[in-house]
N, C-alpha and C positions, 0 to 999 in steps of 0.2 A: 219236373218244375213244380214248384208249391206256388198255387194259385188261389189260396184260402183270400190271400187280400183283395182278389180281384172281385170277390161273391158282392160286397156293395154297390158297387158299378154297377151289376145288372150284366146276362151273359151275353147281350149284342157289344152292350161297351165294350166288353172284357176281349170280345172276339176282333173288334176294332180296333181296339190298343194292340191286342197282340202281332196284329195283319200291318199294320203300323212299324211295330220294333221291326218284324221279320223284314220290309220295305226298306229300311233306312242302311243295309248295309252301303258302304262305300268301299268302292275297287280304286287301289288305283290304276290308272291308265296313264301309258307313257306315248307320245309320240315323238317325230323328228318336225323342226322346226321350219326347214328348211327344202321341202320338196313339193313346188308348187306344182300344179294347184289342188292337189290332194292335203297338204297341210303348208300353215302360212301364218306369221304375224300380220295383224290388221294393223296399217300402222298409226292410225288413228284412233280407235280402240285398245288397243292393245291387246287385244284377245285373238285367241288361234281362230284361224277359217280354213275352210275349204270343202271336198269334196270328202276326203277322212271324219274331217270330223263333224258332219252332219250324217255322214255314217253312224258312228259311235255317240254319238246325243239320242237318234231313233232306236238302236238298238240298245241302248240303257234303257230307254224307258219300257220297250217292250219287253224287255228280259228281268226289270223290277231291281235294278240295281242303283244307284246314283256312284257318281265316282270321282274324283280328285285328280286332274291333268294334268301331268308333269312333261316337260319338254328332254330332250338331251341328242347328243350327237347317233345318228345311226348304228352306228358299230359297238355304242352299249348298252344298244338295245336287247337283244338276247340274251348278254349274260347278267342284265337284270333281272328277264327272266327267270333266267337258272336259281340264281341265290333266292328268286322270290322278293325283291324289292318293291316290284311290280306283279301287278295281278295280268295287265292286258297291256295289249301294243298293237298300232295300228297306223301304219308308215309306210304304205303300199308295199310290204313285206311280200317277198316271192316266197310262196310256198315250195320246200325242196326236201328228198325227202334226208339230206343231211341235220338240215334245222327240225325236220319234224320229230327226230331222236330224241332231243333237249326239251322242246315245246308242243303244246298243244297248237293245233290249225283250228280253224273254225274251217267250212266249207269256201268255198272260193265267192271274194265279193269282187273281184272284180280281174276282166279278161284282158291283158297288155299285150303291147306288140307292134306290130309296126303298120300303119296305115295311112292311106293316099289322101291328099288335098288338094281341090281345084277351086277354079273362079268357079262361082255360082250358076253362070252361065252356061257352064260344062254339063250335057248332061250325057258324053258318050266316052268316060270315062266311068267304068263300075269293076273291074276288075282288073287285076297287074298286067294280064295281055294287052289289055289296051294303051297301057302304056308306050307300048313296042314303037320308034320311032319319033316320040316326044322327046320335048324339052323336059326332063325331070328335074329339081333340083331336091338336094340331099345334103347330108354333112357328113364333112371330112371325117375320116377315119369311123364309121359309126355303122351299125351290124345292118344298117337300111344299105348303106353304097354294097356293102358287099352283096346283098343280097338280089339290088339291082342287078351290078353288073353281071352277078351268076344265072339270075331267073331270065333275065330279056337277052333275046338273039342278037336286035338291034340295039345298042345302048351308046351309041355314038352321042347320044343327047341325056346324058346321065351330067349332071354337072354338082359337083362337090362345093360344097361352100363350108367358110370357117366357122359360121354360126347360124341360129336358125331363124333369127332377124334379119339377118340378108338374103334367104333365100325366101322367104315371106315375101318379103319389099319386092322380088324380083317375080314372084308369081301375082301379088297387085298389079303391076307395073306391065303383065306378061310378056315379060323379059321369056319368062318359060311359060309350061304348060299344066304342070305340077307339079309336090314336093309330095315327095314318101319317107316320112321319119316318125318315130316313137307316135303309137298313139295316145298320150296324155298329152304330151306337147301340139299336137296337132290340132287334137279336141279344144286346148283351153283357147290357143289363139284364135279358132273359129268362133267362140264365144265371148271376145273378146275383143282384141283391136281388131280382128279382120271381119268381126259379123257384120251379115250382109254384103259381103264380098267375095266371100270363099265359104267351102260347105266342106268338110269332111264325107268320100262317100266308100261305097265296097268291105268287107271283111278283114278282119286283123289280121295280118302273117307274122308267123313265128312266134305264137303266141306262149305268154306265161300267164300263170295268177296270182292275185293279189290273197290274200288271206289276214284274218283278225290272229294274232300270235297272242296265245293265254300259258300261264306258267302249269308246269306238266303236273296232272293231276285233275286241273282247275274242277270244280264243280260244277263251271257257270258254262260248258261247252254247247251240250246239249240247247241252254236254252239261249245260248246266243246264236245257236245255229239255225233255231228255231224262227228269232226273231226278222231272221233275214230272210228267211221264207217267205215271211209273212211278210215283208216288204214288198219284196217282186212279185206276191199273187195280189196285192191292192196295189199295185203301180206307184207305191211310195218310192223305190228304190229306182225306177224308169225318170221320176221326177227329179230327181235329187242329180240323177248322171245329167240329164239334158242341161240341167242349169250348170253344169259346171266343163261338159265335153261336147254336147250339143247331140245330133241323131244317136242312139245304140247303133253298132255295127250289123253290117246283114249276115246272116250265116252262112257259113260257107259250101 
């Protein structure tokens, strides 16, 4: 690089401007639209929200990139990747290691799976044994009922519903005693219409993770891995979940 024009400047300027250009690259980043409450249109704003992407706002800035958000359907997201359309993708992606062939992972940002919800009053429910004998409610067809009916001895009080607004209203209402479904779903409702009425409590089952999806090769792995580190040792990352799923789960 010929930097004879920079010598007027003076070598702090020179060394700012340059720290400057190296700053300003832009990635772009794709997400899905459509998977609350990880990503979401504001519909008053018009701008995405969620729990994704205040993820990826904290880790650009810690990793010194800026970037340009593009939306699109989930299923072309990866093979944006491939072509390179896209730099990053962040759409509560299950890391597998089919997809890790094709793309880079970042480390895991976040634990899914399936976890209990009760009235707030509950406090002798903490784990799936205790379940045994309750009013559970669950939804139809969905890897929680199986999971029920397989894990508990007694499940005579397992009861399926067609959605998980009914089964909600029905644990207000305590029609039942609990509901055990998806932990995002669980999380957002307790942070939401149901705060201060029901608490998410106990450890995830069956769990997967969630991963940052970067195009193979990417440069920016390392230091996006980085940045998420450094979220969860200053409790950036503890903040960001609460406000969006409410307690971190306990370990199991």
């Amino acid at each position: 690089m010929n930097t004879n024009w920079m010598k007027p400047l003076g070598v702090a300027a020179a060394l700012s401007l340059t720290t400057t250009f190296a700053a300003a690259e832009t990635l772009k980043v794709v997400t899905d639209p459509s998977f609350v409450p990880f990503e979401m249109m504001d519909q008053e704003t018009g701008e995405m929200i969620g729990f994704d992407m205040e993820i990826i706002a904290e880790v650009a800035e810690r990793a010194g990139f800026d970037y340009d958000l593009q939306t699109m359907d989930f299923n072309g997201i990866i093979p944006a990747l491939q072509t390179g359309n896209v730099d990053i993708a962040i759409a509560g992606i299950t890391i597998t290691e089919e997809r890790g062939e094709i793309v880079d992972f970042s480390d895991p940002y976040y634990d899914s799976g399936l976890r209990m919800l009760v009235r707030v009053d509950n406090d002798s429910v903490e784990a799936i044994d205790d379940l045994e004998g309750l009013k559970v409610g669950t939804k139809i067809g969905s890897t929680s009922y199986d999971f029920l009916t397989r894990e508990l001895e007694d499940n005579d009080g397992v009861t399926p519903y067609p959605g998980s607004s009914d089964m909600y209203m029905a644990l207000m209402s305590r029609s039942i005693d609990a509901v055990f479904y998806d932990a995002p779903n669980v999380g957002y409702f307790a942070q939401t219409k149901g705060e201060g009425r029901v608490k998410t409590v106990g450890p995830l089952y069956e769990g997967q993770q969630y991963g940052i999806a970067l195009k193979k090769g990417s440069e920016w792995v390392d230091e996006v891995n980085e940045a998420l580190a450094s979220m969860k040792d200053d409790g950036t990352y503890d903040e960001i979940y609460k406000k969006w799923f409410g307690e971190l789960p306990d370990s199991e």
